[in-house]
C-alpha positions in Angstrom: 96.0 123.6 107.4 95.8 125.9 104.1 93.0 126.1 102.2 92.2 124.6 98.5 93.7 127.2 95.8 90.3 128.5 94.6 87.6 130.3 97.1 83.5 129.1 97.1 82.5 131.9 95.0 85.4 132.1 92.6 83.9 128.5 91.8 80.5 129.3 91.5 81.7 132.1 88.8 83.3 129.9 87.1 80.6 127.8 86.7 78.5 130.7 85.7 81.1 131.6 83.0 81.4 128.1 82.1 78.0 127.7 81.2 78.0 131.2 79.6 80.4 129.5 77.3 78.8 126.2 76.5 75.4 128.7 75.4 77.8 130.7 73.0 79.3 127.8 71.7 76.0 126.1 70.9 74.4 129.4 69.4 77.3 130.2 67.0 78.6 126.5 66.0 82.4 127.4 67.9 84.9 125.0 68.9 85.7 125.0 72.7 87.7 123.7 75.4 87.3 120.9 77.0 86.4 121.4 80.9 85.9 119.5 83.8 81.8 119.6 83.9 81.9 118.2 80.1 84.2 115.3 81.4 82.1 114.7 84.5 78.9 115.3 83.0 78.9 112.8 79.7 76.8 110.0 80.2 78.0 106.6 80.2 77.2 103.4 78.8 78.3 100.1 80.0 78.9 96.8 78.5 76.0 95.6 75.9 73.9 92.4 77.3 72.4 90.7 73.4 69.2 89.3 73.5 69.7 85.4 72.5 68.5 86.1 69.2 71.0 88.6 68.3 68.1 91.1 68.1 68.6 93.6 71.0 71.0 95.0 73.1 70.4 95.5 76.9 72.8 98.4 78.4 73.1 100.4 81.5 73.5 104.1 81.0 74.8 106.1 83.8 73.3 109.9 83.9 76.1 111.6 86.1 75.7 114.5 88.2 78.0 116.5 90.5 75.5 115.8 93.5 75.8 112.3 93.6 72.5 112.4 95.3 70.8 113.0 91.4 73.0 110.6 89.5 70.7 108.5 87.5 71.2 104.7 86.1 69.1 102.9 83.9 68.4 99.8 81.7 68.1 100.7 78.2 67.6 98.7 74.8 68.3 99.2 71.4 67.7 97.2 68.6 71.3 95.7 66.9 70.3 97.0 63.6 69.6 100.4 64.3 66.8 100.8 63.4 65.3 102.3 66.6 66.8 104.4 68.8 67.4 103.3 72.4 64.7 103.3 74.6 64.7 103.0 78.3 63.8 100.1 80.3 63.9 100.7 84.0 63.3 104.4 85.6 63.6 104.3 89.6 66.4 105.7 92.1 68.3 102.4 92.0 70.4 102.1 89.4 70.8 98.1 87.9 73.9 95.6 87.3 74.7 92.6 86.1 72.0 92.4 83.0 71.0 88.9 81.3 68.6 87.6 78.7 66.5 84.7 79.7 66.9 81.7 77.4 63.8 82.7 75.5 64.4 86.7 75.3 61.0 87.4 77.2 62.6 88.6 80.4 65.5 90.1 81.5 67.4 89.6 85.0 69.3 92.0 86.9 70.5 93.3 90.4 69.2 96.1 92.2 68.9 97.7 95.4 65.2 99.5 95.2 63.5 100.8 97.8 62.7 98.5 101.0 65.6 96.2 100.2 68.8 96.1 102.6 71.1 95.5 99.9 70.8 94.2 96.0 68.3 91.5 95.3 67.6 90.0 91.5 64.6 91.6 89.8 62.9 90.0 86.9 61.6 92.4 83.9 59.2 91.1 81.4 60.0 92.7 78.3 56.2 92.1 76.7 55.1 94.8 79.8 55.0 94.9 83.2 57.1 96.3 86.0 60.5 94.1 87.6 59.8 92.0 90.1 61.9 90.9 92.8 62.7 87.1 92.9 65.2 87.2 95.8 65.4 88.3 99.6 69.1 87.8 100.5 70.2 89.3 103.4 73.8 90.0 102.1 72.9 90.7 98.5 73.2 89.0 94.9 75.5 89.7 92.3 76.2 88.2 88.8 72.6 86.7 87.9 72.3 83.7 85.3 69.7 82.0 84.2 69.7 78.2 83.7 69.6 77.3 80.2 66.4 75.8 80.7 65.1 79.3 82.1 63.7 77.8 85.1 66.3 78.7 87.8 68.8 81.2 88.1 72.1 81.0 89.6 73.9 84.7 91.6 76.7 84.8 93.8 76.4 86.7 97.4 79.1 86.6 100.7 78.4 84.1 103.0 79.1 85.6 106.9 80.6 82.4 109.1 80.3 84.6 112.0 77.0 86.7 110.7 75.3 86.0 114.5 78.7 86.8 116.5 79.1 89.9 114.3 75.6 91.3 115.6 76.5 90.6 119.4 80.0 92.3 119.3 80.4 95.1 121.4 83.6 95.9 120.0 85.1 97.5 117.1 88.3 95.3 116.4 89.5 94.0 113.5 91.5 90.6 114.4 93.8 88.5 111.5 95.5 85.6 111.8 97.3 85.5 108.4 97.1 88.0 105.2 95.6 90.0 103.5 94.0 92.4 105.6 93.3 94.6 102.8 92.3 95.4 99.4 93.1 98.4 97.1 90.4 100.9 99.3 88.7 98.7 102.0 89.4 96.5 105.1 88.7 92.7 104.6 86.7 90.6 107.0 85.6 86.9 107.3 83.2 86.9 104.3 83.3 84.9 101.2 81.8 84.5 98.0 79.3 81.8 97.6 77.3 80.7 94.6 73.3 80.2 94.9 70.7 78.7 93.0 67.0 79.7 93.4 63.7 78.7 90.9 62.5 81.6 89.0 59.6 81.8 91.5 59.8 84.4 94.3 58.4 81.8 97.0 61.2 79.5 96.3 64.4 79.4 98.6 67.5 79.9 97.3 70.6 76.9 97.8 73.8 77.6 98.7 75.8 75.3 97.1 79.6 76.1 98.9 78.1 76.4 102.2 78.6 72.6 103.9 82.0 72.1 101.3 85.2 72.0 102.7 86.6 73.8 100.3 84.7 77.2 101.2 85.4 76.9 104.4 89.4 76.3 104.3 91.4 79.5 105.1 92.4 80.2 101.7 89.5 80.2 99.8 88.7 83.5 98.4 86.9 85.1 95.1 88.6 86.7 92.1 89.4 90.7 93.6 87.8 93.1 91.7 90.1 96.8 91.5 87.6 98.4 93.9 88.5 95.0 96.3 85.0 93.3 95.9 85.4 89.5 95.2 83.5 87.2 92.4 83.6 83.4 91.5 82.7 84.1 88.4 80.0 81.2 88.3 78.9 79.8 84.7 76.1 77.5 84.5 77.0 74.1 83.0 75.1 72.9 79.4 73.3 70.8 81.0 71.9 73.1 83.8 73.4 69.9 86.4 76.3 72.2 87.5 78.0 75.3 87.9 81.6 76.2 87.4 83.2 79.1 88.9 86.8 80.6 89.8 88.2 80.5 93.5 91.4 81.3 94.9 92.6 78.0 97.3 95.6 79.4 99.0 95.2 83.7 99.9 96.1 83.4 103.3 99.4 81.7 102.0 100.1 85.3 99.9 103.3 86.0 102.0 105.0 83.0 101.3 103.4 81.6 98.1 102.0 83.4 94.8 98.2 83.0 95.4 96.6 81.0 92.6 92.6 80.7 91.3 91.8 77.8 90.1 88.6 76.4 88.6 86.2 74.0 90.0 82.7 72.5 89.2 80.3 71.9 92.1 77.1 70.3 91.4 73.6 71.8 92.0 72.1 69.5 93.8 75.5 69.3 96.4 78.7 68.0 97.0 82.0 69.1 97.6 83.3 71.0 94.5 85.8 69.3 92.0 89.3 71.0 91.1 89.4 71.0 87.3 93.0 72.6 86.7 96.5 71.9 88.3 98.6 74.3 89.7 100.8 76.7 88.3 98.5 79.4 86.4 95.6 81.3 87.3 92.1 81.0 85.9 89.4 83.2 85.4 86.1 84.3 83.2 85.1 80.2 82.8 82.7 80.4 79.2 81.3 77.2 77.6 81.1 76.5 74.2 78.1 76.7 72.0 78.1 73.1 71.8 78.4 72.4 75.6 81.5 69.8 74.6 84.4 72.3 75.8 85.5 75.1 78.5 87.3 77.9 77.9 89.3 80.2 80.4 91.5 83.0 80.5 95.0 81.3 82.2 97.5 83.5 83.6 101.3 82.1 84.4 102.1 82.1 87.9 105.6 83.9 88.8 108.5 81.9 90.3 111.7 83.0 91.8 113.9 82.7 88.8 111.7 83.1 86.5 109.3 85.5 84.7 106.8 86.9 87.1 105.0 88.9 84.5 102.5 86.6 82.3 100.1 88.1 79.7 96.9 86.3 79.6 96.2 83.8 77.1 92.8 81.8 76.3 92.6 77.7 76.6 90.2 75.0 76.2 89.3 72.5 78.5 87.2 69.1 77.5 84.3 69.0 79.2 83.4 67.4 81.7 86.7 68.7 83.0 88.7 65.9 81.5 92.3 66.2 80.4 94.9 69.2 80.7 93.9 72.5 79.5 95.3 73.4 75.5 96.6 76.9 75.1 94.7 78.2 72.2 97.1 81.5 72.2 100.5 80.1 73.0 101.6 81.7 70.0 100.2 85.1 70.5 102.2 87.6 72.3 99.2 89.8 73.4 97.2 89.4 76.5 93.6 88.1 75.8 90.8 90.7 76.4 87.4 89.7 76.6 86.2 86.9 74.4 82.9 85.7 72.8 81.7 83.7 70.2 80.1 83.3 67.4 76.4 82.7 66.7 77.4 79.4 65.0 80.0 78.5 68.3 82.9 78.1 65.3 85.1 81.1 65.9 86.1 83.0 68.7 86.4 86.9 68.4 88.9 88.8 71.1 89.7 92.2 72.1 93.3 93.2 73.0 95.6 95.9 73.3 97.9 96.4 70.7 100.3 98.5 69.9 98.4 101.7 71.3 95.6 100.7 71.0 92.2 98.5 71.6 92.3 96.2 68.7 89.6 93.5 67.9 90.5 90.0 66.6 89.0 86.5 66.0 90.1 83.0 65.8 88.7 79.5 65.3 87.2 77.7 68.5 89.3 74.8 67.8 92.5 76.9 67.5 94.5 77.9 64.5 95.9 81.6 63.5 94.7 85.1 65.3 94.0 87.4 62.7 93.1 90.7 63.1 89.0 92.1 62.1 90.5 95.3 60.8 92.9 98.1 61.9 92.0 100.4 64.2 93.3 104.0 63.8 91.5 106.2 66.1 90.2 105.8 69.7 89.5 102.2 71.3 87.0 99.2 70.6 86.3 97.0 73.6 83.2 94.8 74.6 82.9 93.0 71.4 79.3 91.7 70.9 78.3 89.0 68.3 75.0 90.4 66.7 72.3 89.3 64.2 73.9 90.6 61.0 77.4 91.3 62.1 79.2 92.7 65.9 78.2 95.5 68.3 81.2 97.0 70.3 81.4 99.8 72.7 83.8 102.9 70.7 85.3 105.7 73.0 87.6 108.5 72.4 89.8 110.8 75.0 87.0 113.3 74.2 84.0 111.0 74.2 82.9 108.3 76.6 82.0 104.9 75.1 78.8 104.8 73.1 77.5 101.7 71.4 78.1 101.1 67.7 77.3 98.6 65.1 81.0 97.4 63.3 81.1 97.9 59.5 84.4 95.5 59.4 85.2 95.6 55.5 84.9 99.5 56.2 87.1 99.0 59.2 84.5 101.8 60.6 81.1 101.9 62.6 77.7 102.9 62.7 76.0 104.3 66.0 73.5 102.7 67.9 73.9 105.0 70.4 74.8 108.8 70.6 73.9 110.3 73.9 76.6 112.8 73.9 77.0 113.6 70.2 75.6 118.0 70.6 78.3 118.0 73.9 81.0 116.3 72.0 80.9 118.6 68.8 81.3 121.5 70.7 85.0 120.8 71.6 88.4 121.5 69.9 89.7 118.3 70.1 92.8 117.6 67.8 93.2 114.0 67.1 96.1 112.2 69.0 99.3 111.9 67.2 101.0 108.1 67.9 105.0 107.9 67.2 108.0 105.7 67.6 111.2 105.8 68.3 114.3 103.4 69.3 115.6 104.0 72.4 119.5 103.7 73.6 118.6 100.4 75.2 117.5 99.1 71.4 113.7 99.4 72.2 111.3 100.3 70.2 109.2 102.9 72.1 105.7 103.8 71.0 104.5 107.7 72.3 101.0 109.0 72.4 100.9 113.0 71.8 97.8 115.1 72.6 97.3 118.8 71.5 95.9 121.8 73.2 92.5 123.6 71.7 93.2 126.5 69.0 96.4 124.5 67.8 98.8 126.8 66.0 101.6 124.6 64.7 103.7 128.1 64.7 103.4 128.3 68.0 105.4 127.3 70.9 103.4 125.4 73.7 105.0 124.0 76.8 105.2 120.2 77.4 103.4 117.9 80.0 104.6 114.3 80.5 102.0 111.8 82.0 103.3 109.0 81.9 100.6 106.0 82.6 100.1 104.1 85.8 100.3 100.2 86.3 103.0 100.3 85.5 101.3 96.9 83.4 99.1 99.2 81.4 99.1 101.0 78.3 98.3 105.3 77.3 95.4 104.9 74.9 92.8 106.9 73.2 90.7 106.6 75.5 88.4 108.3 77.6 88.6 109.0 81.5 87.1 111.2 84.3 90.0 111.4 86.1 92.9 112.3 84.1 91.2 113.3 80.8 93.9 113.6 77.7 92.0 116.7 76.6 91.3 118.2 79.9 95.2 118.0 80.6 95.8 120.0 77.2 93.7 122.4 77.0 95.5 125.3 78.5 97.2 125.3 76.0 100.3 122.2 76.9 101.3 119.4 74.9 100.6 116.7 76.2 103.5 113.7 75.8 102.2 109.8 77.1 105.2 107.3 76.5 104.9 103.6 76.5 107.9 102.7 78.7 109.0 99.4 79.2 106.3 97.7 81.7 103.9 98.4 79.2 101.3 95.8 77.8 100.3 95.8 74.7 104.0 95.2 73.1 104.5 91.6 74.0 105.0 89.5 77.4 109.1 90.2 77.3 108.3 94.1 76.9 105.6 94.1 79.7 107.9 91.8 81.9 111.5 93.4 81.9 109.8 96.1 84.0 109.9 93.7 86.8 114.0 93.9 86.9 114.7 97.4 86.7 111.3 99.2 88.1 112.2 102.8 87.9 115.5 103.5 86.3 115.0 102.1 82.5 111.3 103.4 82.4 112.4 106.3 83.3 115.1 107.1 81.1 112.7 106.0 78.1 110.6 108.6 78.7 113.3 111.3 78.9 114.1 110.2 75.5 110.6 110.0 74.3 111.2 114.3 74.9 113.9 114.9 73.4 112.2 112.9 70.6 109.4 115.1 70.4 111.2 118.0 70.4 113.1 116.9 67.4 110.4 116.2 65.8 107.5 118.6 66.4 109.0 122.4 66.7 106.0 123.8 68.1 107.4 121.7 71.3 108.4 124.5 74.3 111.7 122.1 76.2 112.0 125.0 77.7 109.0 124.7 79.6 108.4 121.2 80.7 106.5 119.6 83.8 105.4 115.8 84.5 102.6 114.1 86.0 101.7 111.3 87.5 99.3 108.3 89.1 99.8 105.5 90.9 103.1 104.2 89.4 103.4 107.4 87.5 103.8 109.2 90.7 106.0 106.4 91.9 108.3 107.9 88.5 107.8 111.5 89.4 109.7 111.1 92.8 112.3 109.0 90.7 112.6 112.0 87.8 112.7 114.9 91.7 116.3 112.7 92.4 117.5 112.3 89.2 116.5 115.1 86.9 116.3 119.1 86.9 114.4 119.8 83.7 111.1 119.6 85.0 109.6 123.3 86.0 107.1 121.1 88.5 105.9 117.7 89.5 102.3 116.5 90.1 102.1 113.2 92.2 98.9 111.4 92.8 99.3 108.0 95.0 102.7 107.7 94.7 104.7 106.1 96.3 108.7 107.4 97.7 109.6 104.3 99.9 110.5 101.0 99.0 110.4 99.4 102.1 107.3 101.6 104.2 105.5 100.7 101.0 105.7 97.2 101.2 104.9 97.0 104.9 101.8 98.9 105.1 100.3 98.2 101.3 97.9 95.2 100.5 100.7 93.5 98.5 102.4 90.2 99.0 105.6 87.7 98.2 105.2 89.0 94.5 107.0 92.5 95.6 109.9 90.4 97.6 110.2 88.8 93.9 110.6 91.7 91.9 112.6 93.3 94.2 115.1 90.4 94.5 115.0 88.9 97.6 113.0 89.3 100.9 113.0 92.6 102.0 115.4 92.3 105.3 118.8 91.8 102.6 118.3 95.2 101.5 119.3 93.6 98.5 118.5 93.9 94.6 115.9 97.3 94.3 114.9 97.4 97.4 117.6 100.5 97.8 118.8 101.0 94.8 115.5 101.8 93.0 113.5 103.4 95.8 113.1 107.4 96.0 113.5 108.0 99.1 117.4 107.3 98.5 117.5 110.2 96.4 115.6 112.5 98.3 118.4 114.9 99.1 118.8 115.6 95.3 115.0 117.1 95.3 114.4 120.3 94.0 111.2 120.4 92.2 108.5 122.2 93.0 105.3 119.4 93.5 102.3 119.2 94.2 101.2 115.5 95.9 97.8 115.0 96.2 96.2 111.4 98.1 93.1 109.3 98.5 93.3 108.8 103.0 91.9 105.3 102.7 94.3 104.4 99.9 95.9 101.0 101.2 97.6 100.3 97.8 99.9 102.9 98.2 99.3 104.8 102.0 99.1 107.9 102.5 102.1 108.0 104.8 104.0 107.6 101.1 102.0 111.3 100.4 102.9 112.9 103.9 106.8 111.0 104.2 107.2 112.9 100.4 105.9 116.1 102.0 107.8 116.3 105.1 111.3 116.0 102.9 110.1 118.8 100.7 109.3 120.8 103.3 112.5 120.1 105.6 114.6 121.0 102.0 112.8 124.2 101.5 111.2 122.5 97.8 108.0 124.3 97.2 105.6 122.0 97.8 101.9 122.0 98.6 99.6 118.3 99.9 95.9 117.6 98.8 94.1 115.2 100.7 90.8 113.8 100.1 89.7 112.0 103.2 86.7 110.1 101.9 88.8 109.4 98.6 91.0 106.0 98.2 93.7 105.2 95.3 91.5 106.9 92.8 89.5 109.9 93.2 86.5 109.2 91.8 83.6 111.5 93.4 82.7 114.5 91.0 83.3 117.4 93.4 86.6 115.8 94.7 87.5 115.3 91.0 86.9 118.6 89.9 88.7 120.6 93.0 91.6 118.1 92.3 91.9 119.2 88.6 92.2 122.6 89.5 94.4 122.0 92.1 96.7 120.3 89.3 96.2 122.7 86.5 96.7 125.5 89.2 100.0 124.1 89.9 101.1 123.8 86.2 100.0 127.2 85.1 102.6 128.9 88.3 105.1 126.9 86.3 104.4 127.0 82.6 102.5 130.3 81.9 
C-alpha cells in the first residue's frame, strides 16, 4: 500500500505558509490564488424561507471547518429590504433544516436533532423572544415541516419501520431482498418508507400517521422521491383547505428491472382513508404547489422513457384543477428548457422559474394560467437560483466559481443585484479570479457547442499556459459559473492551467433533443465534441499550450477519460474520479435499472447496441496514459471494482498509474480532509505532467 503523495508535516507547512499568505495579502491589498482552505472554508447559505408578508428572509448558514467536529449551522434572518443586516436566530451544536413561516409570521418551524433527541424532531421558535421548543418525539425522525394554513397543526414526513420490533430482536446482520433496488447512490436500502404525519401545534398532542393502515403504503412498490444522497421524500403539501395533504410516491420501484419506475401524485385526507391517485401513468410527478387561490395544482412532470422512444425528458411545469379533477395541462409544452424551481407571485397571477440556459442559471416568469415564458433579464456572470418573491420585488441566491451563494435582492430593470448578505466578501477580494470566458463553436456533426473557459491567477495573455479539460459529470448536466467544493473552477486553474469545460451533447440546458441524443451514442460523439472544443481554443486563444494538455474527470467525466486512454494520445495524463471502464460489471453491481438496458439497446445478455461497442474496457489494450483514479469505497453508483478493474489493466500494461481510495467516502467526496488530500493528490499528478 503506498502512501498519499504529501508527508504530515509537509501539510502542516503548508498550512503555515498558507496562512502566511492570506495575512500578506490582507495587509498589502494583493491578489492571490485560490486554495483549497478558501474553497472549504467559505461559509454557505442555503435556500431563503420569506416570511408571509414578504418582509424577512429565514436562511441557514453553514460555518464549515476542516474538523467536522466544529462545523457550525445556524438559522439566520435578514430583512428583504436590506435594511438590516442578517442576524442570527438559533446558536446550538445542532444545526436546523427544513425552515417555514407560520401562517401569521410569529413563529418559525424547523427540524433539529439537539441534545437528548435520538434523531430530528420539529422545534418551534417564536420570533417575538423566546428559545425553540420541541413539538415532536418521533422515534425515527421528522423531516419537511408545514404548517396548516390555519396555523394550528403541522404536517412532517418521517420512515415508517414495518418490521421496527423484529429489527430490535435480530441477532443477525443480513440484509435479505426479494426484488430491486437494494441500493441508492451511497447507502444500502431497507424496509422503511416515507410516511406523512399530522400533529396539533401543542407538544402534548400525538401525531397521526396518515399512510400507515392504506394499502397503498404498504404495497411493494411504494417508495418516496430519492434524494442524490439516497434519502427519500413525499414531498407532502398541505391542501387550501387544511382537509388534506398531497404528496409524491413512487407505486411500482420494485418493478425497476422490468418497468421504468414512475411517481405519481396522490391526496390522502387528514382525518384517514386510503389515498387517491390524482395522475395517470406515463410521466413522473414531483414538487406538488397550490395556487394562491387554492383552485389549481401545479407539478413538475417528467416523461417517462419507452423502448423506441425518447428516454431523456426535460421537466416541464402543469396545472391540475383542484380537487384533482381532469387531466393535467402542460403549462411549458412549448419551452424547450427543463423547469427549475418555481414560485409565485404575491398576487398568485404569474409564475416566476429558474432554468438552465445556455450556460447558465437563468430566471424567468410566466402567467399562472399559461401563456409565453419570457425571460426577467439576461444573466452574464455566475448563476441565479432559489428565486424568492419579496415585498418590493425578488430575493435569489447569486454564486460564482469563486464565491459560494450569498443572498441578494434582484434589481431586474438593472439586470443586477443588491446584497443582503455578504459573509465572505474580505475572503473573496483577496483572490485573482479572472472572469470565465463562454464560446461556441459548430461541430463536424452540425452542433452548436457552447465551451466554458477559466484562467489561471497572474494571467499574462503573452504567455503560454498548458490546458486542462474537465469535462462535466451527468452526463445530464451542464459546466456553469458556479461554485463547488469539490472540483472548484478556480482551484483547478490556479497553477497556472487553462481550464477548458465543453457542453457535449448530453448536456441540459440546450434543449430536450440536445440533452437526449446522448442516450444513442454515450461516449463516442461526446467525446469527439470536446476534442474539437480544443482545437477550437487553440485557434482561438494563442496563449493556449496544445502542447501540454491533460483531462479530468467525475462520474461520467471519468467514464470519458477511460474512453479518451483508448482512443487518443494527446493527453500528457488522465484524472478519473468514479468512473466507470465496464459496461456490463457496471450495470450488474450499480443501483441502476431497465433504463440502462434502454439506452444501451437491448437487454444486456445480446451484447448488442453499446453494450460493447461503447464500453472502455474494449479498448483497454490501446491505454497509454499515465492516470491517476481516485474512488469513494461505498460508492454503489459506480463501484469501486470499476476503480480497481481500471487499475489492474494499467498496471498489467506497464501505464503509470497510481489509485486513491477513500474508504469512508461514496460517489462524491465530500469530507474537508478527504477533499483536500484528494486535490493534492490531483494537482500533484498534473504538475508531473504539465510543469
Amino acid at each position: 500500500m503506498r502512501m498519499p503523495a504529501a508527508p504530515p508535516r509537509y501539510n502542516d507547512a503548508m498550512k503555515r505558509i498558507g496562512a502566511l499568505l492570506l495575512l500578506a495579502a490582507i495587509a498589502f491589498g494583493q491578489k492571490r490564488p485560490i486554495t483549497h482552505e478558501d474553497v472549504w472554508l467559505m461559509k454557505r447559505a442555503s435556500e431563503p424561507v420569506v416570511s408571509p408578508d414578504g418582509r424577512n428572509i429565514v436562511f441557514s448558514l453553514t460555518e464549515p471547518d476542516y474538523d467536522a467536529a466544529k462545523v457550525v449551522s445556524d438559522l439566520w434572518m435578514v430583512p428583504a429590504d436590506g435594511s438590516a443586516p442578517p442576524r442570527r436566530l438559533t446558536s446550538t451544536k445542532a444545526s436546523e433544516s427544513g425552515a417555514a413561516f407560520s401562517p401569521d409570521g410569529a413563529r418559525l418551524a424547523f427540524a433539529s436533532r439537539r441534545e437528548g433527541d435520538e434523531a430530528a424532531q420539529i422545534y418551534v421558535l417564536p420570533l417575538n423572544g423566546g428559545e425553540a421548543q420541541r413539538l415532536t418525539n418521533v422515534p425515527g425522525g421528522v423531516t419537511n415541516p408545514q404548517w396548516r394554513p390555519d396555523g394550528k397543526a403541522l404536517l412532517f414526513e418521517s420512515d415508517y419501520d414495518p418490521i421496527a420490533e423484529e429489527r430490535k430482536q435480530r441477532k443477525s446482520s443480513a440484509r435479505v431482498f426479494d426484488a430491486m433496488p437494494l441500493r441508492f447512490w451511497n447507502a444500502w436500502l431497507d424496509e422503511k418508507k416515507p410516511h406523512v404525519f399530522v400533529q396539533d401545534a401543542d407538544p402534548a398532542a400525538k401525531p397521526l400517521d396518515l399512510l400507515k393502515e392504506t394499502r397503498l403504503a404498504a404495497s411493494p412498490g411504494f417508495a418516496g422521491i430519492f434524494g442524490a444522497t439516497g434519502g427519500q421524500s413525499l414531498n407532502a403539501a398541505w391542501a387550501p383547505d387544511g382537509a388534506s395533504i398531497v404528496f409524491a410516491a413512487y407505486v411500482n420501484r420494485d418493478q425497476m428491472m422490468s418497468a421504468v419506475i414512475e411517481s405519481s401524485l396522490f391526496a390522502v385526507p387528514v382525518k384517514g382513508g386510503e389515498p387517491r391517485r390524482l395522475t395517470d401513468p406515463g410521466f413522473s410527478y414531483s414538487r406538488p404547489k397550490f395556487s394562491r387561490e387554492g383552485d389549481a395544482l401545479y407539478a413538475i412532470q417528467d416523461r417517462t422513457p419507452v423502448a423506441g422512444g425518447l428516454l431523456y425528458s426535460i421537466s416541464r411545469l402543469v396545472r391540475i384543477g383542484w380537487p384533482g379533477a381532469g387531466k393535467p395541462a402542460v403549462l411549458t409544452a412549448s419551452w424547450d428548457r427543463t423547469v427549475g424551481g418555481f414560485e409565485f407571485s404575491g398576487d398568485g397571477r404569474t409564475i416566476y422559474m429558474e432554468a438552465e440556459d445556455d450556460g447558465f442559471d437563468q430566471l424567468f416568469q410566466m402567467p399562472a394560467s399559461g401563456g409565453d415564458v419570457k425571460r426577467l433579464f439576461q444573466v452574464q456572470r455566475g448563476s441565479y437560483t432559489s428565486l424568492k418573491p419579496i415585498a418590493g420585488g425578488f430575493a435569489a441566491l447569486y454564486q460564482t466559481s469563486a464565491q459560494p451563494a450569498e443572498l441578494v435582492k434582484l434589481d431586474v430593470a438593472a439586470a443586477t443585484h443588491a446584497r443582503l448578505s455578504d459573509f465572505n466578501a474580505e475572503r473573496v477580494a483577496q483572490l485573482d479570479t479572472p472572469a470565465p470566458i463562454h464560446f461556441w463553436f459548430t461541430a463536424k456533426n452540425g452542433k452548436r457547442i457552447h465551451n466554458i473557459m477559466f484562467l489561471p491567477p497572474a494571467f499574462d495573455a503573452g504567455r503560454k499556459y498548458p490546458l486542462l479539460i474537465f469535462p462535466h459529470g451527468g452526463p445530464n448536466s451542464m459546466s456553469k459559473d458556479a461554485f463547488s467544493t469539490r472540483w472548484n473552477n478556480y482551484l483547478l486553474a490556479a497553477p497556472g492551467y487553462v481550464v477548458l469545460e465543453t457542453d457535449y451533447t448530453g448536456s441540459t440546458g440546450f434543449g430536450e433533443k440536445f440533452a437526449e441524443d446522448i442516450e444513442h451514442d454515450v461516449l463516442r460523439g461526446p467525446a469527439q465534441e470536446i476534442l474539437e472544443g480544443i482545437d477550437e481554443a487553440g485557434k482561438r486563444y494563442p496563449y493556449i499550450d496544445l502542447s501540454k494538455q491533460a483531462a479530468a474527470g467525475a462520474s461520467y467525466g471519468g467514464y470519458l477519460m477511460n474512453w479518451f486512454n483508448g482512443h487518443t494520445n494527446q493527453f500528457k495524463c488522465l484524472v478519473i474520479h468514479a468512473g466507470a471502464i465496464n459496461n456490463e460489471s457496471q450495470y450488474g453491481f450499480n443501483d441502476g435499472g431497465l433504463e440502462r438496458e434502454l439506452r444501451m439497446g437491448g437487454p444486456i445478455w445480446e451484447s448488442k447496441g453499446q453494450w460493447n461497442d461503447q464500453s472502455p474496457i474494449r479498448y483497454s489494450g490501446a491505454f497509454k496514459t499515465p492516470s491517476l483514479i481516485t474512488q469513494g469505497e461505498i460508492d454503489y453508483r459506480v463501484p469501486i471494482n470499476e476503480a480497481v478493474t481500471n487499475f489492474k489493466i494499467l498496471q498489467r500494461l506497464g501505464v503509470p498509474s497510481r489509485l486513491v481510495v477513500f474508504p469512508d467516502e461514496g460517489h462524491w467526496i465530500l469530507k474537508g480532509e478527504n477533499g483536500k488530500l484528494h486535490m493534492d493528490e490531483v494537482q500533484a499528478w498534473l504538475a508531473r505532467y504539465l510543469k
